[in-house]
C-alpha positions, 0 to 999 in steps of 0.5 A: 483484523479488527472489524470496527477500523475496516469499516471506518477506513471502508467509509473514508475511502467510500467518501474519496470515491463517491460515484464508484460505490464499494462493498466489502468482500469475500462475502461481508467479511473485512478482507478487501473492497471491490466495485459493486456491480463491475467485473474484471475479465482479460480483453478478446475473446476471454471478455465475450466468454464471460459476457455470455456466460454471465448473462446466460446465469442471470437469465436463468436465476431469479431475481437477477436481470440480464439486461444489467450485463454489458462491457463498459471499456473498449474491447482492448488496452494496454493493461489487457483488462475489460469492464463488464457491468453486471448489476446497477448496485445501491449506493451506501451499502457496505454489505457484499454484492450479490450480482457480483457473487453470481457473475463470479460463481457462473464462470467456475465450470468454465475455469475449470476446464480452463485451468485458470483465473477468468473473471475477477472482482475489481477490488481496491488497492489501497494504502488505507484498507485494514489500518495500512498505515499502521498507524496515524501519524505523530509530531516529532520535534524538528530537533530531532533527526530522521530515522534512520538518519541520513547516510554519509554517501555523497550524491553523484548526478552521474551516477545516482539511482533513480527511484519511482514512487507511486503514492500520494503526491509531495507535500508543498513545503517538501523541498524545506527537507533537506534530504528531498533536494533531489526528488521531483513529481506530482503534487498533492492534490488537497493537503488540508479541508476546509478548516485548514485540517490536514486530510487523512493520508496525505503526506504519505509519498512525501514521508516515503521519498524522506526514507528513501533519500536518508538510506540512500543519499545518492538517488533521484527520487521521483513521487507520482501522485497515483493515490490520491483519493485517500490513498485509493485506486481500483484495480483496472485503473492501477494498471493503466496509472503504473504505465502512465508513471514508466511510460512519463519517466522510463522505466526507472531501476527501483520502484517502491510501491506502498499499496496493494490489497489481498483478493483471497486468491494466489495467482495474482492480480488480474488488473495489473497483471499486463504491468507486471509480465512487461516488468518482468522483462524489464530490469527494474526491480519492484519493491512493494508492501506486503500489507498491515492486515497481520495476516498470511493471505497473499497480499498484491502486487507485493506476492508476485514475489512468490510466482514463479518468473517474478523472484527476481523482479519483485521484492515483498517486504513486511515490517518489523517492530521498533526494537527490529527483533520480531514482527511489528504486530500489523504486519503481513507474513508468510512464505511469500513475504521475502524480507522484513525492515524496521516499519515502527515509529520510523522519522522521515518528513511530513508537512509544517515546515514554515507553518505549522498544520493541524491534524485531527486524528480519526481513529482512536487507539485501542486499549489492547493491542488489536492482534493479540500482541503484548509488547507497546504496539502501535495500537495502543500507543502513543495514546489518542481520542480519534473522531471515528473511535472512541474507547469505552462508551463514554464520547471523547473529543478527538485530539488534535496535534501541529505538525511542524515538519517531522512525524514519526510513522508506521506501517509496511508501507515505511519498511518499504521505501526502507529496503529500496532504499537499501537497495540502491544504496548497495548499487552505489556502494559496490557500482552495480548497475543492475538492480535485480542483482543488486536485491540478490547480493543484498540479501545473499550478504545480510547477516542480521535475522529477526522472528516473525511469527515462529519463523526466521525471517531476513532482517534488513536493517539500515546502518543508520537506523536506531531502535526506538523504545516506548514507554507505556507509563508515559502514554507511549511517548 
C-alpha cells in the first residue's frame, strides 16, 4: 500500500471527523486508523479490569498521567462495548499514540492468563482507508448500459428478497434510474460543497444498490446512510448503527456491507462483535468487503468468514480484474476471503441524472501500478491530475469531469453488492427462502475459477456481466 494515498485518505476522513481526532496504526505504519486517547474493553466486570489495570501502568510509567484513565459510555449496552479514556490526545498529529500503545501493552499479562482479546483500539471502519474505492469514480455515457446489465428476471412484491445496505445514503436524482424503482432509505446527507462540487465518496450506497438491482431485478433494496462522514465511522459507533438499521427494518435475508478495516488481529472485531453473534442466530446472511489494501491481513467484519460459528453467516468477497481472470491488483486475498466477483470498472448509477454535477478528483493516478502489477490496473488508468497527488514535481491542476448519471467504478466494495446480488438472484430462480442456503448452493454449483495470487479462487460471475478492456495508448479509455 502505497504511504502517500494513506495519508491523503487519512487527512480526508480527519477533516469529516474534526472533534475525534485519529492516528494511524500499528505503531505509524499505514494499516489502519483508530481514536487517539480511547479504548475498547467488553461491558462489566471486563471494563473495570481494564480501568484498573490501565491506571495502575500509568502510575507506574513515566511520563503518563492516571488521572487521563476513566469510562466515558455507561456501564452497559446493546453492542456490550465500553469507552475507556485513556489520554486527552493533541489534535492534528497523524503520528501513532503513545497513551494507547500503553493502555494496550498493560493488559497483555492479563490476556494471557485470560486466553482471550481484553482491550482493543477503537479503529475506524471505513469505505476510504488504504484506497477502498479502488479507485475514484469515472463518467460513462448514459448511452451505455450498466455493467453487468440488468437481468431479465421480473420483479414479484411477493416474493422479492430484501436486501439491507449500510453505506452512504441515496443520491437525490436515484429514483431517474430505472433499476432503483424498488429501493428506498436514507438520503445522502451533503452531495456537493460549496462550489457545487460533488464530495468525495458520495454516490457510493447509491452505486452499490444500482449493482444489486441490475443482477437481481427481484429485490427490495433498502440504503442506510450509516457512513457518511467520508464513508467513516468508528468502531463503537458501528455496532450500535448495525442494530439501529435491523432493528428499523428487520433483520433482512442479505445485508451487503462495502466497509471494514484490519486491526492487525484474527479474532475479530470487538465493537461489532455483539451485532455479529446476534447474527449468527439469526438467517440472514452478511456479505461483506474484503477490503482494497492487496493484502492478506484479516480484514472485518468480512473475515468473520473464517471463525469458527460464522461460515455460514458471513460470505467475504474480494474483486477481480476487469477481464475476471485473476485478482484486481488492490484486492484483499487469502484463505479467509471465500469468493471473488468482477470489482473493476463495473457501470452502475451515480448522480447527474437531470443535471449534470461537477466532480474534481482528489488523487491522481500513478505512473506504475502501486502494488507491482503489470497489466492496466486502476492505478494507472484512466489517466488524472488529482488535488491531493500530483505525478512528478511539476504542480498540475486538478481534472474536473460531469457526471451526467452513469460512472464506472472499482473497488471490493462494487464486487460486494455483486455477490448479494447473486445471491438473491439464486433465491428467486430456485424458490429458496433461506439465504444461508442459498450461499452454499451457490457456491457448491459455480463452475467458473479465477487466480488469484497463485491460488485458485471461486469466481462468481454474473450472466450479464461483460469484460471490459482498457486501452493504455488511449489514456485508459
Amino acid at each position: 500500500m502505497a504511504p502517500q494515498r494513506f495519508r491523503e485518505q487519512f487527512d480526508q476522513i480527519q477533516r469529516s471527523m474534526p472533534d475525534v481526532p485519529l492516528a494511524m496504526g500499528p505503531d505509524d505504519s499505514a494499516e489502519f486508523l483508530y481514536e487517539k486517547g480511547v479504548v475498547l474493553a467488553r461491558d462489566g466486570e471486563e471494563a473495570r479490569l481494564v480501568e484498573d489495570t490501565v491506571r495502575d501502568h500509568f502510575t507506574t510509567m513515566a511520563g503518563l498521567t492516571s488521572d487521563h484513565v476513566r469510562r466515558t459510555s455507561s456501564e452497559s449496552n446493546r453492542t456490550g462495548i465500553t469507552r475507556i479514556r485513556v489520554g486527552e490526545p493533541d489534535e492534528g498529529d497523524l503520528g501513532a499514540d503513545s497513551t494507547v500503545a500503553h493502555a494496550m501493552r498493560s493488559l497483555r499479562t492479563a490476556e494471557g492468563r485470560a486466553g482471550r482479546r481484553l482491550i482493543s483500539r477503537n479503529h475506524v471502519v471505513s469505505i476510504a482507508v488504504n484506497a477502498c474505492p479502488g479507485d475514484e469514480p469515472v463518467p460513462v455515457p448514459l448511452s451505455e448500459p450498466p455493467n453487468p446489465a440488468a437481468a431479465t428476471t421480473p420483479y414479484d412484491a411477493e416474493s422479492a428478497v430484501g436486501v439491507l445496505v449500510v453505506d452512504t445514503g441515496l443520491m437525490h436524482d436515484y429514483r431517474s434510474y430505472p433499476l432503483l424503482a424498488h429501493t428506498e432509505g436514507d438520503a445522502q446527507i451533503r452531495e456537493c460543497d460549496d462550489d457545487g462540487v460533488l464530495c468525495q465518496y458520495v454516490g457510493h450506497g447509491t452505486f452499490i444498490a444500482g449493482l444489486v438491482a441490475a443482477v437481481a431485478p427481484n429485490t427490495d433494496v433498502t440504503v442506510r446512510n450509516t457512513l457518511n462522514d467520508a464513508g467513516a465511522i468508528l468502531e463503537s459507533e458501528l455496532g450500535e448503527k448495525l442494530f439501529e438499521a435491523v432493528d428499523r427494518d428487520g433483520w433482512p435475508e442479505v445485508l451487503s456491507l462495502s466497509a471494514g478495516t484490519s486491526n492487525g488481529r484474527t479474532d475479530g472485531l470487538l465493537g461489532v462483535h455483539a451485532f455479529m453473534e446476534e447474527l449468527r442466530d439469526r438467517r440472514t446472511l452478511l456479505v461483506a468487503a474484503a477490503g482494497n489494501n492487496a493484502s492478506a491481513t484479516p480484514f472485518w467484519p468480512a473475515a468473520y468468514a473464517d471463525l469458527p460459528g460464522w461460515e455460514t453467516s458471513v460470505l467475504s468477497v474480494g474483486a477481480l480484474r476487469s477481464d475476471g481472470e485473476f485478482g484486481a491488483c488492490f484486492s484483499n486475498h487469502g484463505g479467509w476471503v471465500r469468493a471473488y466477483a468482477p470489482g473493476e470498472r463495473l457501470t452502475s448509477a451515480l448522480t447527474g441524472f437531470g443535471t449534470p454535477v461537477p466532480y474534481v478528483y482528489q488523487h491522481s493516478t500513478y505512473d506504475a501500478c502501486r502494488f507491482g502489477f503489470a497489466y492496466p490496473c486502476t492505478c494507472q488508468y484512466p489517466r488524472h491530475n488529482g488535488v491531493l497527488s500530483e505525478p512528478g514535481e511539476a504542480p498540475a491542476k486538478p481534472d474536473q469531469v460531469m457526471f451526467e448519471g452513469h460512472a464506472q467504478w472499482s473497488g471490493t466494495s462494487f464486487a460486494t453488492p455483486v455477490v448479494a446480488g447473486l445471491v438473491a438472484a439464486h433465491m428467486t430462480d430456485h424458490k429458496e427462502t433461506d439465504p444461508r442456503l442459498a450461499r452454499v448452493q451457490l457456491l457448491a454449483t459455480n463452475t467458473e475459477y479465477a487466480e488469484v495470487r497463485g491460488a485458485h479462487v471461486p469466481a462468481l460471475l454474473p450472466p450479464t456481466w461483460r469484460p471490459v478492456s482498457v486501452d493504455p495508448s488511449a489514456g485508459g479509455s
